[in-house]
Each structure stands twice: as structure tokens, then as C-alpha cells.
PyMOL commands that place a pseudoatom at each C-alpha (Angstrom):
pseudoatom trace, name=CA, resn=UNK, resi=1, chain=A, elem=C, hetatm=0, pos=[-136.117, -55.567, 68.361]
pseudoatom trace, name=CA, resn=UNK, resi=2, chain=A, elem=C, hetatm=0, pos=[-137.543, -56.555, 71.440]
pseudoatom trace, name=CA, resn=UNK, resi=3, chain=A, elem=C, hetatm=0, pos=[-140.773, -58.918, 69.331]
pseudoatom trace, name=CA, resn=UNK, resi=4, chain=A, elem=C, hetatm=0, pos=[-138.299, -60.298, 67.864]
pseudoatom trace, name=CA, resn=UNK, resi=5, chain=A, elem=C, hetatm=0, pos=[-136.354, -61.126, 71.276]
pseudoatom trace, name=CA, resn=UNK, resi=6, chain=A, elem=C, hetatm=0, pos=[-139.891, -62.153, 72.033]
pseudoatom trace, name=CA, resn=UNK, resi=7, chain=A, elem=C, hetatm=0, pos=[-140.057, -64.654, 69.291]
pseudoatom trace, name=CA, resn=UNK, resi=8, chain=A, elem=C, hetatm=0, pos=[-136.897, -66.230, 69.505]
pseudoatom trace, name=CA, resn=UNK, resi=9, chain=A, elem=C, hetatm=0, pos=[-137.679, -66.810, 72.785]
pseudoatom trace, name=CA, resn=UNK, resi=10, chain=A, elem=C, hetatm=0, pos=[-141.019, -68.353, 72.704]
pseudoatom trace, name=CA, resn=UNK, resi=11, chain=A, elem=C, hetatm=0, pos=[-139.894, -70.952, 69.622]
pseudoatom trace, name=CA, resn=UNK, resi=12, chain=A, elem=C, hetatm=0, pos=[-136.718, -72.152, 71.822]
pseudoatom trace, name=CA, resn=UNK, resi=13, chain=A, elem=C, hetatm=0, pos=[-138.753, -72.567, 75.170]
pseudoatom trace, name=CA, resn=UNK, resi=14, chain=A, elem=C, hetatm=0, pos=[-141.607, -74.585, 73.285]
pseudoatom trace, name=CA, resn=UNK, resi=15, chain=A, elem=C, hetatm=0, pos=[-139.391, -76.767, 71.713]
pseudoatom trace, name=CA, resn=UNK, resi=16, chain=A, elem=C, hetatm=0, pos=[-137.988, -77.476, 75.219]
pseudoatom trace, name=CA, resn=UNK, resi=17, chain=A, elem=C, hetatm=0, pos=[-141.226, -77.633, 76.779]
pseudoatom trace, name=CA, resn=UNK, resi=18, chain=A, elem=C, hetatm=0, pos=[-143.031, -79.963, 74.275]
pseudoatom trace, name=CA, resn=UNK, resi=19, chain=A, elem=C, hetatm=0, pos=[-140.302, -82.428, 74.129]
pseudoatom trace, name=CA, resn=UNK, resi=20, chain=A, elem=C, hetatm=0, pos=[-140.264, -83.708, 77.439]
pseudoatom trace, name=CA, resn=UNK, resi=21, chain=A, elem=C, hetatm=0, pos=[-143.856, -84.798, 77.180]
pseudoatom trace, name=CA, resn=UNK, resi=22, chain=A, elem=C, hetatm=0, pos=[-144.052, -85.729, 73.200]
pseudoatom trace, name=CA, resn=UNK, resi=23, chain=A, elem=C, hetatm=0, pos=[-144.778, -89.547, 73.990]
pseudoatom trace, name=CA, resn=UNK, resi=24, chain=A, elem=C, hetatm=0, pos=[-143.287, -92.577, 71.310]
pseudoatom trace, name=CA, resn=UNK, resi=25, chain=A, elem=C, hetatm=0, pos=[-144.902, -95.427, 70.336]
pseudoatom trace, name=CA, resn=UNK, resi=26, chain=A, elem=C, hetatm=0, pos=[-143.207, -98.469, 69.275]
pseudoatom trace, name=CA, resn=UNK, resi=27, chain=A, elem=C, hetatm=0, pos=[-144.064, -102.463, 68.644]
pseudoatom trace, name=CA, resn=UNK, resi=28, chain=A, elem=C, hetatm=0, pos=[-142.041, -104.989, 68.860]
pseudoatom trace, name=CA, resn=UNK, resi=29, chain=A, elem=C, hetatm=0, pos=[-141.859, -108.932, 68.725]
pseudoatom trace, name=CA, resn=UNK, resi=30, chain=A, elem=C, hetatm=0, pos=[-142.330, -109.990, 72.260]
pseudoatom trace, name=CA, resn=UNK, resi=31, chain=A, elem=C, hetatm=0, pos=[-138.932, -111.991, 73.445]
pseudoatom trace, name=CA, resn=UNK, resi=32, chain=A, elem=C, hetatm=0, pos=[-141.065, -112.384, 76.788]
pseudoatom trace, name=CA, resn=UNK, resi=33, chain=A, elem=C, hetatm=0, pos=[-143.893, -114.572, 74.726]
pseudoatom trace, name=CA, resn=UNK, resi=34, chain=A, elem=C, hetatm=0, pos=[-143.275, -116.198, 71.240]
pseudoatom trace, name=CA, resn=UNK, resi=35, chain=A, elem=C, hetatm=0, pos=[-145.551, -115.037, 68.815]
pseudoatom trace, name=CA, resn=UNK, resi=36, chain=A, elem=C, hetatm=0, pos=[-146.909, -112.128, 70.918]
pseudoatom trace, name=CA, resn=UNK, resi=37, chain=A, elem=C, hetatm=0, pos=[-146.527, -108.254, 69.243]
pseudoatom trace, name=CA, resn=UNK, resi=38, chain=A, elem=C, hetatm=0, pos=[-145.932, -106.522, 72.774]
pseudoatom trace, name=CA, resn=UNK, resi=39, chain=A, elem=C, hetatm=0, pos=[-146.150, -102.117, 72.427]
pseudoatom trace, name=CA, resn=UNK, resi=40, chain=A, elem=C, hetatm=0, pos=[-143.839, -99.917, 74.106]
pseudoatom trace, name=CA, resn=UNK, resi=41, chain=A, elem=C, hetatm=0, pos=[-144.731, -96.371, 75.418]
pseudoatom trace, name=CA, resn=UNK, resi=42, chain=A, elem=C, hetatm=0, pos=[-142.230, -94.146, 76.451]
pseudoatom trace, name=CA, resn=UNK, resi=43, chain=A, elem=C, hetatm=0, pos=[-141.130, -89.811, 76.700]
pseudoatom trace, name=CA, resn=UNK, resi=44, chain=A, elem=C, hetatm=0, pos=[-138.659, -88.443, 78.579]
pseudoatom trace, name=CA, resn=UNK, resi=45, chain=A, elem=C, hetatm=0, pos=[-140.248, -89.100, 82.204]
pseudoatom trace, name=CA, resn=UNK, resi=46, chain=A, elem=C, hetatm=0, pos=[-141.495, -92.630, 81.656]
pseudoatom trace, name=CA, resn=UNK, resi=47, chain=A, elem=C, hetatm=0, pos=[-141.914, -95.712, 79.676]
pseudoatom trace, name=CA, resn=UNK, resi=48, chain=A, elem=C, hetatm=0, pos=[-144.669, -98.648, 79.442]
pseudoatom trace, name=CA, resn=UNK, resi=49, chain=A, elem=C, hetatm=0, pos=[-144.228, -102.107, 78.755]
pseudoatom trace, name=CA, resn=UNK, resi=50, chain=A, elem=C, hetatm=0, pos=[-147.665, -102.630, 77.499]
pseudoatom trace, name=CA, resn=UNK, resi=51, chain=A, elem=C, hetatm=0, pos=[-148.674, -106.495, 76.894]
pseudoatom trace, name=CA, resn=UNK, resi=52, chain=A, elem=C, hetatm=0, pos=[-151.186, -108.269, 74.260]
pseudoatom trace, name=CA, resn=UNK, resi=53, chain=A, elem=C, hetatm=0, pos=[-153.219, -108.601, 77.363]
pseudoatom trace, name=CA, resn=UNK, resi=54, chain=A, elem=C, hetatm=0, pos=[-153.558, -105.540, 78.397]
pseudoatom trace, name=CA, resn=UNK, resi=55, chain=A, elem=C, hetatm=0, pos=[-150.990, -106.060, 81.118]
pseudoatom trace, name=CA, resn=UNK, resi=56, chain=A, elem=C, hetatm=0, pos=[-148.790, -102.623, 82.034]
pseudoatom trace, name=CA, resn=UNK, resi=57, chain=A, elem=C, hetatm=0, pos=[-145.606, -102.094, 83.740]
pseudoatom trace, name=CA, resn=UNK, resi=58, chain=A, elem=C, hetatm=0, pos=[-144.060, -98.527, 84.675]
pseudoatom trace, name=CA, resn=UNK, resi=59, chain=A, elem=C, hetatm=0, pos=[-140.745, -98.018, 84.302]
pseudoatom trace, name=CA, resn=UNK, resi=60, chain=A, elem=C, hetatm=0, pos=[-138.858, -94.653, 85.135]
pseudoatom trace, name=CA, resn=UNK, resi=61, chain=A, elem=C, hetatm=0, pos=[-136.519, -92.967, 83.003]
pseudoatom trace, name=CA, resn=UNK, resi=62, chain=A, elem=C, hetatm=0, pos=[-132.965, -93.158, 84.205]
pseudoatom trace, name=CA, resn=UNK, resi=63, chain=A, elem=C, hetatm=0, pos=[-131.269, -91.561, 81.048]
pseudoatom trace, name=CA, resn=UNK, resi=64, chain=A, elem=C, hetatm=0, pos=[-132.189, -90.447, 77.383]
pseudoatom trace, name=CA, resn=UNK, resi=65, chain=A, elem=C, hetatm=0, pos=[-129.775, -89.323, 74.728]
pseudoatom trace, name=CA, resn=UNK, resi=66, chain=A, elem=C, hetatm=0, pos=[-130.862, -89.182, 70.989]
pseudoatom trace, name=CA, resn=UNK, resi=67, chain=A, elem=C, hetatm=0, pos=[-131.407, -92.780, 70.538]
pseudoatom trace, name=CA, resn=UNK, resi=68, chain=A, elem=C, hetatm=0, pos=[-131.250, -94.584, 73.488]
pseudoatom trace, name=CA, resn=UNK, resi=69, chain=A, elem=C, hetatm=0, pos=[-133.162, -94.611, 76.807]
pseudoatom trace, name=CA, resn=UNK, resi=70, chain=A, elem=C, hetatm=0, pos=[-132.707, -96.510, 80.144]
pseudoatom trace, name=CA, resn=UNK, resi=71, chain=A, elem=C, hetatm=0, pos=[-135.572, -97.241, 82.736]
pseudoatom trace, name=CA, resn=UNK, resi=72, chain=A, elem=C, hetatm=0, pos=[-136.120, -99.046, 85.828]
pseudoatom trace, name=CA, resn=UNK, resi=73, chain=A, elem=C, hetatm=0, pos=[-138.273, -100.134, 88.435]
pseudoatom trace, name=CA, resn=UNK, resi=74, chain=A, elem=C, hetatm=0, pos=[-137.069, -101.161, 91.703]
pseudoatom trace, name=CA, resn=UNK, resi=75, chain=A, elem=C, hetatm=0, pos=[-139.663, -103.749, 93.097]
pseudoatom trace, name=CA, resn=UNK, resi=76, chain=A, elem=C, hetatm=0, pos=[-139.508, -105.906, 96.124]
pseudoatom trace, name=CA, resn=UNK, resi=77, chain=A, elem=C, hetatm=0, pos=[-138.558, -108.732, 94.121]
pseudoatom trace, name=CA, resn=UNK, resi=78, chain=A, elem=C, hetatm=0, pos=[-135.707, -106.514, 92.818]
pseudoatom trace, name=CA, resn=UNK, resi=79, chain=A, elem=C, hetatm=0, pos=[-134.590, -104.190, 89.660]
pseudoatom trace, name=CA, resn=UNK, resi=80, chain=A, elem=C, hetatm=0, pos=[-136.366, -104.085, 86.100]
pseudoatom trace, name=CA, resn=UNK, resi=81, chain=A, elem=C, hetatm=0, pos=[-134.128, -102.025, 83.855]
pseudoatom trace, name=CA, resn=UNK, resi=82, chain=A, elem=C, hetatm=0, pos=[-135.268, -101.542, 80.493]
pseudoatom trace, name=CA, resn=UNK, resi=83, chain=A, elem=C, hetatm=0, pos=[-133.008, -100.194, 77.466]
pseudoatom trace, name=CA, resn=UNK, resi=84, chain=A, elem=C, hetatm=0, pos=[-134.470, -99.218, 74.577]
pseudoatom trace, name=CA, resn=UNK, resi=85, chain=A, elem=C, hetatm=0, pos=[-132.189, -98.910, 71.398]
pseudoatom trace, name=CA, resn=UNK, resi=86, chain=A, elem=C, hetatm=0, pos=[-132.814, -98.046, 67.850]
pseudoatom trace, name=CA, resn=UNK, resi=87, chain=A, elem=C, hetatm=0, pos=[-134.763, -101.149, 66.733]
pseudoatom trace, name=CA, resn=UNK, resi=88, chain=A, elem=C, hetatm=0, pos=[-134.952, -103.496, 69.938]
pseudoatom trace, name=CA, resn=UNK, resi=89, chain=A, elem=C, hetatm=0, pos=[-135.668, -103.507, 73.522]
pseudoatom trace, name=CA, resn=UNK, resi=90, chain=A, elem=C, hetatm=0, pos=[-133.854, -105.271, 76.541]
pseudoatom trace, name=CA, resn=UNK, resi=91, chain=A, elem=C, hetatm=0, pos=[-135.183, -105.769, 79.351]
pseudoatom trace, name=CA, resn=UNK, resi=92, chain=A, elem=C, hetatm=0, pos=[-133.670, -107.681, 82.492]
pseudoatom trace, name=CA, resn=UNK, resi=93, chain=A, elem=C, hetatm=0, pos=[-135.520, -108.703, 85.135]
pseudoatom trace, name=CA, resn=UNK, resi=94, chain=A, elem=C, hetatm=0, pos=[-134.684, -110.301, 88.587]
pseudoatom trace, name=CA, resn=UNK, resi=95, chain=A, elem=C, hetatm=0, pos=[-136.213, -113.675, 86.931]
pseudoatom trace, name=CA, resn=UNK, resi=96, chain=A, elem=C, hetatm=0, pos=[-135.425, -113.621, 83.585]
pseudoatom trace, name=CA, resn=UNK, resi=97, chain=A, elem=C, hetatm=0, pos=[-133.715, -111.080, 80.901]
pseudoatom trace, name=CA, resn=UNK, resi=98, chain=A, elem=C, hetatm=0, pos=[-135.093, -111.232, 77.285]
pseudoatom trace, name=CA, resn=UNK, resi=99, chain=A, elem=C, hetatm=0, pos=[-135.260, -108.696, 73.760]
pseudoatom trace, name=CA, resn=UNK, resi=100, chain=A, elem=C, hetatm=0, pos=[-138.013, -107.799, 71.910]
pseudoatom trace, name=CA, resn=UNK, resi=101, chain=A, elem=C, hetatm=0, pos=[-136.922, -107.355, 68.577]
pseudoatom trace, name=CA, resn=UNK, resi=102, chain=A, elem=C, hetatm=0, pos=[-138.074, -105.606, 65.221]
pseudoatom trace, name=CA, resn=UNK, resi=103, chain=A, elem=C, hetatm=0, pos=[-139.367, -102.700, 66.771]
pseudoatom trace, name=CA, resn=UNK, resi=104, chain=A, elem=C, hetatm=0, pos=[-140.674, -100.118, 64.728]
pseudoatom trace, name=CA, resn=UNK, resi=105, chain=A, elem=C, hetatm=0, pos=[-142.228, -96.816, 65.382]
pseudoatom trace, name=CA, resn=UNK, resi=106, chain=A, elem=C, hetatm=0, pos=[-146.307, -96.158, 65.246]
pseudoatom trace, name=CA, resn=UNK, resi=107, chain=A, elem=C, hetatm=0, pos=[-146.500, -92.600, 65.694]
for i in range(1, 107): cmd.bond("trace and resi %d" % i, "trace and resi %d" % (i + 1))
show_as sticks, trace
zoom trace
């Protein structure tokens, strides 16, 4: 009785464990830069906004349910929030808000 205890309780705490850090890759069609595929990287702690050129910005997780997430960064220019849904991204910046669209999973 008590391996078995054992066992249930080993399979429920590594499903919690490993899904806090099980990263997500997605590409979309930039909004930010017409023609541009732009990648998104994201778990439950963070997410990237990773550019054609190499270019990354950190965002912090606000919120994650089963298939949305919120981020932000608070700069000295002001807020970036980022919400990812199930095929696009929004992002809204102190300059400019945009949507990359068709997103689609890598991973």
C-alpha cells in the first residue's frame, strides 16, 4: 500500500514540476515588420519575443490559463504587455500596438 502511495505521488508531483518549465515554441507573421516570420518563446515563468534578427525581448508572465497567457515588461519608456491566444499574438507597446498572426506551434 504504501509503493503504491509512493507512486501516485511521484506521477502527480512530476507532472506539476515539469510543467512549469516545459517551454513552447511558436511562429508567427510579424505585425511589427511586413514580411518578417518573428518566433515566440514562452513557459509558465517567461516569454520571448524573438526577432528575424536575432533581436530578444523578456517579458514576464502575469497569468496563464489553458490557452491564454499575459506578459509584461515595465520599461522606462513604459509597459509592454503581451497576450498570447490560440493562433495570434498582441502585443501593445508604449509606441505602437500590433498582432502577429498565423501562429502555429514548432515543438
Amino acid at each position: 500500500m504504501k509503493i503504491y502511495i509512493f507512486f501516485i505521488l511521484a506521477l502527480i508531483s512530476s507532472n506539476v514540476f515539469s510543467s512549469d518549465y516545459m517551454t513552447k515554441i511558436i511562429k508567427c507573421d510579424s505585425g511589427a515588420i511586413n514580411g518578417q516570420v518573428k518566433t515566440w518563446s514562452y513557459n509558465d515563468k517567461e516569454v520571448f519575443e524573438i526577432y528575424a534578427n536575432g533581436y530578444k525581448r523578456k517579458y514576464k508572465v502575469e497569468s496563464v490559463n489553458k490557452y491564454d497567457i499575459f506578459a509584461y515588461e515595465n520599461t522606462k519608456r513604459g509597459s509592454y504587455n503581451v497576450y498570447i491566444g490560440r493562433s495570434k499574438v498582441s502585443v501593445t507597446t508604449p509606441l505602437v500596438s500590433y498582432t502577429d498572426i498565423n501562429c502555429k506551434e514548432t515543438n
